[in-house]
N, C-alpha and C positions, 0 to 999 in steps of 0.2 A: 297414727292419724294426724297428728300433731305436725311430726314431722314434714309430712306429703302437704298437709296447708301451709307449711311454712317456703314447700318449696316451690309450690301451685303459686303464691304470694310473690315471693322472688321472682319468677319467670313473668306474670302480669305488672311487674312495676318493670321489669326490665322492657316489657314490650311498648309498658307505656313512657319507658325513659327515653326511648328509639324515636317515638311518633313526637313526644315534645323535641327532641334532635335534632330531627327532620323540618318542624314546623318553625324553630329557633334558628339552627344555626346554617341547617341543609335551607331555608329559604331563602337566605343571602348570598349563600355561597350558590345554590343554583339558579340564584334569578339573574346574579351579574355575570354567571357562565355562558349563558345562553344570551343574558341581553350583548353580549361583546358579538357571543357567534352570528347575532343575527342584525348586528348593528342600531339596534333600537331596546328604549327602555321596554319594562315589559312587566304586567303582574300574576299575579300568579291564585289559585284555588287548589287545594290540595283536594282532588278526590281517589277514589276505587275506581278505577277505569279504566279497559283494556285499552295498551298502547297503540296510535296511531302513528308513527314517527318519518317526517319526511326535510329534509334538511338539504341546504346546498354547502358544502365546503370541500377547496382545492378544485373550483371547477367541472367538478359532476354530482349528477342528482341522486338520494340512492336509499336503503334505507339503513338506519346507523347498525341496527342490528344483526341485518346482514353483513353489512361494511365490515364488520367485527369477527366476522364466522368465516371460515375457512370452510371447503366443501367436507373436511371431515370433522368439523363443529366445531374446531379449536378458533380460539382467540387470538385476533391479532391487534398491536397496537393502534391505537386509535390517535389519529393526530390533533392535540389541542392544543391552540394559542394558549398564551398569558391571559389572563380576565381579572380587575378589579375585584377586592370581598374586601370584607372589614375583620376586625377582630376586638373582644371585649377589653384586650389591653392595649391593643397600639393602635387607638383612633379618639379622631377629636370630631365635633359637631359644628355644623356649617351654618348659617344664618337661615337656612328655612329647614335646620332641623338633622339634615341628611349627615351620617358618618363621612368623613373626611381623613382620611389616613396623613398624619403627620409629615410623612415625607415626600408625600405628592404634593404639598403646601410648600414645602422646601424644594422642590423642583421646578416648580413656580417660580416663587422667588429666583430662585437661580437664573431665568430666563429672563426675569426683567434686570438681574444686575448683571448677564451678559450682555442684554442689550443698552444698557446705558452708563457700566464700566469694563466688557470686552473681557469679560471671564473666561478661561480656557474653557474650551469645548471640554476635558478630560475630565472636568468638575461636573458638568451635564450630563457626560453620559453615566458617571459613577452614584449620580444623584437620581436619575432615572432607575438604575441597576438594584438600587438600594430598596426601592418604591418597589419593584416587582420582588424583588425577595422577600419584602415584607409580606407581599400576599403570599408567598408561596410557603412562609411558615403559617401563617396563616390556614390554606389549605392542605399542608402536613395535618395541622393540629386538631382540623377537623374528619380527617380519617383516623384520628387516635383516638378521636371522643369516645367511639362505643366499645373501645377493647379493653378499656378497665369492667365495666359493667360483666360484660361477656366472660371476663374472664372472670369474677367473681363467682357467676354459676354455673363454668364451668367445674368446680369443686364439688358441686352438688349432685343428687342419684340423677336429676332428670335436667339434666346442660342446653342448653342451646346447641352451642358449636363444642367441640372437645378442647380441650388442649391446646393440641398437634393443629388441629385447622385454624384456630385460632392463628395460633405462630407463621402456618403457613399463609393464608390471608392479610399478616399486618407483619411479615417479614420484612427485615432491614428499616419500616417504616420510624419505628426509635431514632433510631442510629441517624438515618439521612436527617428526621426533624431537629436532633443535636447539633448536627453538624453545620448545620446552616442557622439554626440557632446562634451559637458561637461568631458562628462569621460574622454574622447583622450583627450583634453588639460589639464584636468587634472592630467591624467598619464605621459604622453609623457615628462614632466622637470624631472621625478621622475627615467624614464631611462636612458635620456640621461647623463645623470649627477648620476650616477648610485653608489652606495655604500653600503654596506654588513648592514649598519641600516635602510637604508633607506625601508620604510613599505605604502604599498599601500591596506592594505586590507580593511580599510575602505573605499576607495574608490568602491571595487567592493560589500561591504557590500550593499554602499548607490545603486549602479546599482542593486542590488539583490531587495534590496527594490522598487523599481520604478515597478517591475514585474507585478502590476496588470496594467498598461497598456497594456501591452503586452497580457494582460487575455484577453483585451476590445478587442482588434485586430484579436485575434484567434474569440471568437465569430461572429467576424463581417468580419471574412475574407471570407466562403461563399458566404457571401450576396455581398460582392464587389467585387468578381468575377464576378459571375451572373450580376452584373448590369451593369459592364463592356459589359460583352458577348450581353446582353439586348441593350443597348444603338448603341451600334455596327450595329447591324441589326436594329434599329429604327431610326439610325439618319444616312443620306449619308455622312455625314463630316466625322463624328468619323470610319464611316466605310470604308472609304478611307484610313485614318492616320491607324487604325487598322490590315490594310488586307496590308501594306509593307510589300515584302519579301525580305530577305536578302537571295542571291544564295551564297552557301558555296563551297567550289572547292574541298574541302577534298571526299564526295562522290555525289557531286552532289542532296545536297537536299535544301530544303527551309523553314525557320524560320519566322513566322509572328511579330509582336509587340503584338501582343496579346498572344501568348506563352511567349515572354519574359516576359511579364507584368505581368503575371499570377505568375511568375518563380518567379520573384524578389517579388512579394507579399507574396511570401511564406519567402521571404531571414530571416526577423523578429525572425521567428519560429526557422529555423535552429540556427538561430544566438546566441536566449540561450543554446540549447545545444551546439554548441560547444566552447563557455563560460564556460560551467560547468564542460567539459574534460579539459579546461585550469585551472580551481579552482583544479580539482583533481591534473596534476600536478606539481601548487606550491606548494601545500601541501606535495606531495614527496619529495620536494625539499627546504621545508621550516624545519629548526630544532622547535622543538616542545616547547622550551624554549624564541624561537622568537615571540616578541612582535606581528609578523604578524600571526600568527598560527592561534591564535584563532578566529580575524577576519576573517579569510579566510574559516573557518572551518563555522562560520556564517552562510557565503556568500553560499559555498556549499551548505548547508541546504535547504536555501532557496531556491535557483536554486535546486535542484533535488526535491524540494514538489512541487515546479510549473509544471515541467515537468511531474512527475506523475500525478496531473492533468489533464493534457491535452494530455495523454499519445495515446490514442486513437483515438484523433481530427489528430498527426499530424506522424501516422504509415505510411510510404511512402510503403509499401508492394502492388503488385499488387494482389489484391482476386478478380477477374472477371472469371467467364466461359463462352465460346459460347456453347451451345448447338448445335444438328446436325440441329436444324432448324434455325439457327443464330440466336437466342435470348442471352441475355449477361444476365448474374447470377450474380450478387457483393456479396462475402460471408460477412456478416457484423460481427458476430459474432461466436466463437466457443469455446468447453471447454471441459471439462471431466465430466460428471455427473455421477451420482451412482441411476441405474432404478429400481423400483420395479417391478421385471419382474415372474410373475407365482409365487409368492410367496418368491423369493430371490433375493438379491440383484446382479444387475449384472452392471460393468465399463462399461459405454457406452461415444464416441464422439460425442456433438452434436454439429451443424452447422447449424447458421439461415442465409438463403441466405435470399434476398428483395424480393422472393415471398413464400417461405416456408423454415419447419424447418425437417433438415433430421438429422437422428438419425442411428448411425452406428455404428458397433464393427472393433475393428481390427483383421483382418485373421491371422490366424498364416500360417505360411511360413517358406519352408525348408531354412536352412545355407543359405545366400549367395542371397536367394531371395530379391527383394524389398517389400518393405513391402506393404499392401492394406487393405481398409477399408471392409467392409461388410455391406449394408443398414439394419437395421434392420426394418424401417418405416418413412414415411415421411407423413408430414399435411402440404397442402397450409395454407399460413394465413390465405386468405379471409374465409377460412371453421373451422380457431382454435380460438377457446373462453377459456377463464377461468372463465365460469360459476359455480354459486352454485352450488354442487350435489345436489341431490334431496331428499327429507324426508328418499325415499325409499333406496336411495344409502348413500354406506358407505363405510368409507376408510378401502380397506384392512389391515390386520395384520401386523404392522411392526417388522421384525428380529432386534432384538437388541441386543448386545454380553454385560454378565455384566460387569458394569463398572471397577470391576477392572480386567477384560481381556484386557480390552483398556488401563489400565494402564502398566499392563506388557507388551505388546507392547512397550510402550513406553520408561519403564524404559531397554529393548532389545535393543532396538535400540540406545540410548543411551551410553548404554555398549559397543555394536559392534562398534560404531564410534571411542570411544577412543580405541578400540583395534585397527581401522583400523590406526588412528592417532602414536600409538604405531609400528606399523608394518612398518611404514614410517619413522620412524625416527632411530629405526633400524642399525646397519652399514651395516648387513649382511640380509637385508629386500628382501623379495622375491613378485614378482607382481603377483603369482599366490595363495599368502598367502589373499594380498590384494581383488583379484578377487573374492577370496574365499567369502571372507566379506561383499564385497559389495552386491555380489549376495542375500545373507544372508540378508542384512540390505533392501535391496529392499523387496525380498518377507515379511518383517515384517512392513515394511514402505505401499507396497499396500494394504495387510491386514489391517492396519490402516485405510484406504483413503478409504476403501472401507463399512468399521464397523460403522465407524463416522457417516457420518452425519444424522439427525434425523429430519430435518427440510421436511415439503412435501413441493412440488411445482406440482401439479397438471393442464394438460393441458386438452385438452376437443376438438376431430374431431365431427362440427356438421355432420357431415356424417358416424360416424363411431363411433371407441370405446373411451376410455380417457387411458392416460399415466399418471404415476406416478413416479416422482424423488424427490430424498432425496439429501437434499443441508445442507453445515454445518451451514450455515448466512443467515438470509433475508438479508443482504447485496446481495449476490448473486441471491436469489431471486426478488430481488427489480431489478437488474440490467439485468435481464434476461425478466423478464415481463418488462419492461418501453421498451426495444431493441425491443421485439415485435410490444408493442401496436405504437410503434414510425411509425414502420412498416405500420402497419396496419392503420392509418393516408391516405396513398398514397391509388391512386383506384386501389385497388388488385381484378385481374381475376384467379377466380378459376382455379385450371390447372391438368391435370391427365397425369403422366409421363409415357412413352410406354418403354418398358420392357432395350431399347437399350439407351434414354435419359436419365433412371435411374443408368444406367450404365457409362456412360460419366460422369454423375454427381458423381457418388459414385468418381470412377477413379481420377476425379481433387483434392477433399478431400485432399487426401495425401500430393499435390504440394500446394495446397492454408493455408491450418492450418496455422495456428499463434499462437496454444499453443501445443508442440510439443511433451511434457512429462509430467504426471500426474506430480503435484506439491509436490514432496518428495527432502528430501536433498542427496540422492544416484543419483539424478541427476544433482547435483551442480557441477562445478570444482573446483578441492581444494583450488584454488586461491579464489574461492567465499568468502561472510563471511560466517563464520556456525550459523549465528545470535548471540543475545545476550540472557544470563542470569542472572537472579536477579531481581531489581523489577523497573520499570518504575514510576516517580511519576506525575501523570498529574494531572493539574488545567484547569478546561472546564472554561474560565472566564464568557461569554456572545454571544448572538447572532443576527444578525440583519436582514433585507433583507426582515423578513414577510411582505404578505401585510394585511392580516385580525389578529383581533385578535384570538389567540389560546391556547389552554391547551399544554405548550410544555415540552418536556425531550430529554436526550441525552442517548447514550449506549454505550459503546467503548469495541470495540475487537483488540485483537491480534491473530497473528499465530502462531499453536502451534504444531508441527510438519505437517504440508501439509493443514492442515484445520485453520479454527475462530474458535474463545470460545468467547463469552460475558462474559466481568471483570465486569466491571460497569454497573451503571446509574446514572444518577442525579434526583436529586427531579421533579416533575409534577411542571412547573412555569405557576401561574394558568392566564388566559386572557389577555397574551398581545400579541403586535409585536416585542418585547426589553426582552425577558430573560437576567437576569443575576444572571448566577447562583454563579460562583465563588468559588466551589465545587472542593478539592483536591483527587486525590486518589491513591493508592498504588497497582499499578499491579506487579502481579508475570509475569516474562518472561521465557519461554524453547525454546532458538533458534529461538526467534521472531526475526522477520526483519520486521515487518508493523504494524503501527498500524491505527485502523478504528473510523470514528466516525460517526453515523446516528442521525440523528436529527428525533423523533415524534411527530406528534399530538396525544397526549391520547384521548383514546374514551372512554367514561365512557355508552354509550347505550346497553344496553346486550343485545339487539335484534338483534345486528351486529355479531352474534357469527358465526366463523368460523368452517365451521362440519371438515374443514381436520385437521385442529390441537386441535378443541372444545376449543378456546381461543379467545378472543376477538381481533380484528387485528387492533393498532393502526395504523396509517397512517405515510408512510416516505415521509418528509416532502423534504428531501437534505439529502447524503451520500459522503463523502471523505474517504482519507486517504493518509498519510506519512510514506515514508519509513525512520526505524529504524536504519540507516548508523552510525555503529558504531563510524567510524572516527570524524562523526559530535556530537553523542549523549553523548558521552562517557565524560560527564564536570560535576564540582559540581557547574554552574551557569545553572538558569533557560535559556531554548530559549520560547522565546514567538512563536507563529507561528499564522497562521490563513487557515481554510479550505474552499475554495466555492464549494457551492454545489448549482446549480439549484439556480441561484441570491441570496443561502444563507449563509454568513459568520459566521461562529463560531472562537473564539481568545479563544486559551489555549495556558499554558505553558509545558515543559515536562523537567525532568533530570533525569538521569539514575544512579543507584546504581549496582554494577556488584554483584552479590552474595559472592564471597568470602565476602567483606566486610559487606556484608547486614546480614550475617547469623552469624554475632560474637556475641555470647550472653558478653555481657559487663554489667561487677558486676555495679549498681550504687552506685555513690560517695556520696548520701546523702540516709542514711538505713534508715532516717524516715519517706520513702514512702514506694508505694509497687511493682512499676515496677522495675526490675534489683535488687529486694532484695530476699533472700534467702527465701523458703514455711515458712519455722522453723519457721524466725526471726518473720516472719509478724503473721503468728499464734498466736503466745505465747505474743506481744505485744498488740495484738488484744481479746486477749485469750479463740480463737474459733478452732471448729476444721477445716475450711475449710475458707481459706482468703474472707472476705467481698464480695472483688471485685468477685470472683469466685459467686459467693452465689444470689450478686444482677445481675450481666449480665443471667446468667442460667432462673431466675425470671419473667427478664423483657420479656427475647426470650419466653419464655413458653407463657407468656402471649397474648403477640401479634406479634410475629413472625415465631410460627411453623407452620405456612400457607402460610408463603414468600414463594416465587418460588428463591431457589440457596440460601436461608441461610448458610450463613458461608463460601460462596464462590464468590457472589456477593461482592467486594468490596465496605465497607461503605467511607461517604467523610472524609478523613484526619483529616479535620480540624478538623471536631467533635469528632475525634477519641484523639486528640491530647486533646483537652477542654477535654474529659473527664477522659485522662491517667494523667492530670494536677492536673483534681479536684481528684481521687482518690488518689493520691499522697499525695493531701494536706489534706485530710480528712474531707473535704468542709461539712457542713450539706444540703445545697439544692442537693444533688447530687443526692437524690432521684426525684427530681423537677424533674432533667437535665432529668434522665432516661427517664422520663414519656413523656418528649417534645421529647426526639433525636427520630433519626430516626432508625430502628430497625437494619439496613444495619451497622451503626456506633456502636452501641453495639455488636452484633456481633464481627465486625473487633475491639473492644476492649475486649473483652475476648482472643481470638488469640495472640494480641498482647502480654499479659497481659502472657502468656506459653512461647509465643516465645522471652521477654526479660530478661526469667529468667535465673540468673548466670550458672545453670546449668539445664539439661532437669526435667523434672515431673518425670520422670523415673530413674534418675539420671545418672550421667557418670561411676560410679560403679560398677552398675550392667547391663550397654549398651553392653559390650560385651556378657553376657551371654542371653541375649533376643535374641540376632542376633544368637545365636546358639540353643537356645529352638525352636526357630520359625523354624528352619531348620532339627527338630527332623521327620522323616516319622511316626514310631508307636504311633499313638493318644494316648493313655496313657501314654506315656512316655513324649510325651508332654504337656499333661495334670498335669502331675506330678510336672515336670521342672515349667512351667509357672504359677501354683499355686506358687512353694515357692518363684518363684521371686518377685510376687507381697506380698507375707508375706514379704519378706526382702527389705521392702522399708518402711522406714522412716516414722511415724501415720502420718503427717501433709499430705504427698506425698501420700500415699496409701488411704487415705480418700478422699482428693480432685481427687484423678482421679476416684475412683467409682462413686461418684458425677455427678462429667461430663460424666463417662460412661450411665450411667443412663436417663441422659438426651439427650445424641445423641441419645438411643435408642427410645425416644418418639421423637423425630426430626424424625428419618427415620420413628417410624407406619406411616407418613403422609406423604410418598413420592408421594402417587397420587395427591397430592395437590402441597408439594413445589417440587418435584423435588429430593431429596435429599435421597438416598439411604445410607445403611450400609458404601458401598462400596467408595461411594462419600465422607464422613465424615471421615471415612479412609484417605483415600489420602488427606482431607483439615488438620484435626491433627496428624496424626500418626508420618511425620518429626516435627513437632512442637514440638511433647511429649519427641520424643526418639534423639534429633537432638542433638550428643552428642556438648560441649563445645568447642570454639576456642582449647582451648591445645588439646583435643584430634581428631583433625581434624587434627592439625598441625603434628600428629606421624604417620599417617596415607599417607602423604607426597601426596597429591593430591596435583594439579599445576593447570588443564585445568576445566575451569567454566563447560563443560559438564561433566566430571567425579565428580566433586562438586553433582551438580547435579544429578547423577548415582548412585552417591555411598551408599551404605544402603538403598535407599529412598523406594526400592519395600518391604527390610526385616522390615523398618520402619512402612507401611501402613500394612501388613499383621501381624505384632505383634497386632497393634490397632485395625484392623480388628478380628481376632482370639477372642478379649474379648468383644469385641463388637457381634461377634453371639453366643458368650457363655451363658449358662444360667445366670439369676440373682447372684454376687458373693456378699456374704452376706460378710464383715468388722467381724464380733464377730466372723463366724466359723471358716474364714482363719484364723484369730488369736490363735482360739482356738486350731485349731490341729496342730502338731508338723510334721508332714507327710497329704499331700493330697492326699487321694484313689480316683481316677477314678470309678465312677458306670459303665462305659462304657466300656464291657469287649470284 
């Protein structure tokens, strides 16, 4: 008896510890919530009151609690500003009485001794920064109030909450209040006491660091919502303390504790971004020679790859439709895909709502109209599979433009840019010059986006026919199938849409997208960056997270004008849960801004063979990626980073080389190697007619590499590449050993190298001008003529070693059904290599802008190489022999 009153007692002082809680610490913290949301002060009456709730924020009207719900009742995050609260330790009192937080008073200050001694801005915004962290421990502190209480009876026969829900509801919330705790007193002496040296970027380095907490919290922020809302309707207590409304005077509506609760669980999220708008700007405001720079640049980093992680956990966008029968649609996902429709490729939007995936064009519409989608077709889930095709079915024909059509696209569009860059800078620049260009760079840009990708993703109505799309990445594929089968988890009721629903639905398309423009740089602002150029060096170090053992590899792409390209792989690391590979490698970048990394299990069983691509389909295991922010990438120190994917961590490092520097052929200072030494030298010390190294890489790829898939354009690993640019230098006898053991990926990328550090081109700087103008001859004999005697007037060592190599590209490409590697492809991997004239003559040529670097020659470059590459065999003795080359070709 005794007991049950003492525990009856606990649970009524805890109820009543909640409503003083509420009425104390929940009334400050909710009045200045809502007075921020709704721009005016505001007071408040605490009663029992069914909620009314109607609010305007981001532009639509709505109600918060639907805003919140998902059609299948789940929680979504909620977007909340910053907002002013106080706290019983860190505030002082203002002359009519009212809390005044200490360092909004110092941010004050701040503004009048910038304005009347010209304080650096970097002190402003750090002193701003400081002010809203304050609240936001603050607001930690007051989501901890009630979890000692709680936890207290939860020890006892009759608990409030258990345990487990406890932890699950105030998870990570310790930890994050710690962590930022620390920070604010460790920032706060560094302002107030404020001096032009004084440097904090280690400190928001060390908070950048701390971010996988915060990982831990976004995961488990659903599930503590729900158990909240759970517990709420399970338990009378908590559903009491729960269902307080606060009566608001501003229009008369009503706020629970469980909206707030919800609000500030989301605070966490917000709060690294706008941490990461504060890194961007001290970095404007920080000189680039200031010891703080480069921490800060760090710190960035790292906050903007977490964030893109979780990019899509925390889009506060409302994508809901009612339909005319009040059912609610949540659009989960949407994109641009490229269909195989009747035989051609056609731009289509698709859009997976939480019971089906609709698929639509956009209408064209006169001047002035708004714009609108057109359904092309739609499949419920419960009816779409990605089933095998059948013996009997088979993938239609896919349109593919040759490769180097895609390359002249490119190297167009390239050109138009710098023109457009030129026309801008201009004094006497006109916006209809500009317009002109853009327009122009677009139709070459969609032409692109629309040529590219080559990947199937094949879907399947069991009721009906099957769909075909062409994606440039199984990244995207992977992310498109997983969105579904996620989907398809939940009990989905088949549904057949009547002629007016499909209409409603098509209609909201428009208002709900969240990818709004095909992915081309004609739709960037010119404030955007235009990406980077040159070559990225990444080290994949290791990976963890597996739970079984497995056959694993890595892949990494970048973006290369609107689409992926797979650069890399790493080795097959055979049966474990702990790869470590540790594998460097050298990506070429054109206006990349991301890069990707997938993580597979290799399947070695041929009876798993895929009929839409007749390839066997390893399995992705985890897929990430980081954006390529110049500001941050742009150092000669490694950043270590790490990617999670699907509980899987991978740690590599990356540092960027911008092309100008990357592409200076530099003589070497020791000629008794043979990388950076003249063809001549190495020949005649050698005294062969074709350098060693040329002789044994050609040898080894023949042997066991003209059946790779992407030779000579798959990046081999660095390191290897480096061990064996070291042993050829040094004239090593096992280097024949090395051959036989490297990896064919690493030979390759050492013949490449091996052209590309030569003092001057294969083709030499001599006769560079005059190639760029044979290539540009129209009467085939006359070109024919021209491009004969230039290869006569090239140097025996130079004019040998390139038929050589010609020679052997051309037994690379008979086997493009196999690796992949056409004429056209092997072009464009050597052509700037061969002809890529020398530092001095790049330098008279007065390029500035890494994409005109890039632009410049590279298309006359690939179709020089190209042109002898579909030429007949060119025999060494006859060119020699004759004084004048006759064309047969009349």
């Amino acid at each position: 008896m005794n007991g049950c009153t003492i525990v009856s007692c606990s649970n009524v002082l805890l109820l009543s510890w909640f409503l003083i809680w509420i009425f104390n610490i929940g009334k400050t913290l909710i009045n200045h919530f809502l007075a921020h949301l709704f721009g005016k002060p505001l007071s408040y009456t605490p009663l029992f009151f069914p909620p009314d709730l109607n609010y305007n924020t981001d532009g639509y009207e709505g109600d918060p609690a639907e805003d919140r719900k998902s059609q299948d009742g789940s929680e979504t995050m909620p977007f909340i500003d910053e907002s002013p609260t106080m706290s019983p330790h860190l505030c002082a009192r203002g002359q009519d009485g009212e809390a005044v937080s200490p360092t909004l008073i110092f941010t004050l200050a701040c503004l009048s001794d910038y304005t009347e001694k010209g304080l650096e801005m970097k002190k402003l915004v750090l002193s701003g920064f400081l002010a809203s962290e304050e609240i936001y421990i603050n607001q930690l502190e007051a989501l901890l109030l009630p979890m000692k209480p709680l936890k207290a009876t939860a020890t006892t026969s009759k608990p409030v909450l258990t345990m487990e829900q406890i932890e699950t509801i105030f998870f990570m919330i310790q930890d994050i209040f710690v962590i930022h705790k620390e920070f604010y007193d460790a920032i706060s002496p560094n302002i107030q006491q404020w001096d032009e040296k004084v440097t904090v970027g280690h400190l928001f380095q060390k908070l950048a660091s701390q971010l996988g907490v915060y990982k831990a919290f976004v995961d488990n922020y659903k599930v503590a919502v729900e158990t909240a809302e759970k517990c709420s309707l399970a338990n009378s207590q908590f559903q009491k303390i729960s269902e307080v409304r606060y009566f608001i005077t501003y229009d008369h509506s009503f706020y629970s504790l469980m909206f707030v609760f919800a609000a500030l669980l989301y605070k966490p999220i917000d709060r690294v971004t706008r941490s990461t708008l504060v890194l961007h700007d001290l970095l404007k405001h920080t000189p680039k020679d200031h010891p703080d720079f480069p921490l800060l640049q760090d710190a960035l980093r790292i906050s903007q790859n977490f964030l893109s992680s979780i990019n899509e956990e925390i889009d506060p966008r409302r994508t809901a439709v009612t339909t005319p029968k009040g059912e609610v649609r949540q659009l989960v996902k949407d994109g641009f895909l490229v269909e195989m429709s009747e035989g051609t490729r056609k731009l289509r939007h698709a859009f997976l709502f939480t019971d089906l995936l609709l698929c639509a064009k956009m209408k064209k519409t006169a001047v002035g109209r708004h714009q609108q989608y057109e359904c092309k077709w739609y499949i419920p889930l419960a009816d779409l599979s990605f089933q095998t095709l059948d013996d009997s079915d088979s993938l239609p024909h896919i349109q593919t433009l040759p490769e180097h059509e895609i390359e002249e696209m490119k190297i167009k569009i390239s050109s138009i840019k710098s023109e457009i860059q030129k026309e801008k800078k201009a004094q006497k620049s006109q916006s209809r010059n500009v317009d002109r260009l853009r327009k122009k760079m677009n139709e070459q840009e969609s032409c692109l986006l629309l040529n590219s990708p080559t990947i199937p993703f094949r879907i399947h109505n069991k009721h009906g026919k099957s769909y075909l799309f062409l994606l440039s990445s199984d990244y995207e594929r992977s992310e498109w199938r997983e969105s579904i089968q996620k989907l398809q988890k939940k009990d989905l009721q088949a549904c057949v849409l009547s002629s007016v629903e499909l209409q409603v639905l098509t209609g909201s398309c428009f208002k709900l997208r969240t990818v709004h423009n095909i992915p081309v740089t004609s739709n960037k602002d010119d404030e955007e960056s235009p990406g980077l150029y040159g070559f990225l060096h990444v080290i994949v170090h290791k990976a963890t997270g597996f739970k079984e053992s497995a056959n694993l590899y890595c892949t990494l792409e970048v973006d290369s004008f609107g689409y992926f390209v797979s650069k890399a792989i790493t080795r097959v690391f055979r049966d474990t849960t702990e790869p470590q590979w540790n594998e460097e490698f050298e990506i070429e970048l054109e206006g990349s801004q991301c890069l990707r990394i997938l993580c597979y299990e290799k399947c070695y069983d041929k009876s798993k063979l895929n009929k839409d691509d007749n390839e066997i389909v390893d399995k992705i295991m985890g897929k990430g990626q980081v954006q390529l922010d110049p500001q941050t990438v742009q150092s000669k120190n490694w950043h270590m980073d790490v990617i999670e994917m699907n509980g899987i961590k991978v740690e590599f490092s990356m540092k960027f080389t911008s092309r100008d520097l990357s592409l200076k052929r530099t003589p070497s200072k020791k000629q008794s190697g043979v990388f950076g030494v003249k063809i001549s030298v190495v020949t005649k010390r050698e005294r062969s007619k074709v350098p060693y190294i040329v002789r044994q890489c050609i040898e080894e790829v023949e042997k066991r590499g003209i059946d790779e898939v992407g030779i000579y354009r798959i990046s081999g690993v660095a390191t290897d590449i480096q061990a064996l640019k070291a042993a050829f230098d040094a004239n090593t006898k096992d280097i024949l050993m090395m051959l036989s053991d490297m990896d064919i990926n690493a030979i390759a990328g050492t013949l490449k190298l091996y052209f590309r550090e030569l003092p001057e081109p294969l083709l030499t700087d001599r006769l560079y001008p005059a190639f760029m103008e044979g290539i540009a001859l129209s009467d085939p004999a006359a070109k024919e003529n021209c491009m004969m005697h230039l290869l006569r007037s090239l140097p025996d060592p130079n004019l040998i070693t390139f038929l050589i190599l010609l020679e052997h590209l051309k037994r690379v490409a008979e086997k493009e059904p196999v690796n992949k590697m056409s004429l056209h492809n092997l072009a464009t991997v050597f052509g700037p290599t061969l002809l890529r004239p020398s530092e001095s003559e790049i330098s008279k040529a007065h390029i500035t802008l890494a994409s005109d670097i890039w632009s410049h020659d590279v298309m006359a470059q690939v179709q020089v190489l190209l042109y002898y590459l579909q030429h007949p065999p060119i025999s060494f003795a006859e060119l020699k022999k004759n004084t004048l080359y006759f064309s047969t070709d009349v």
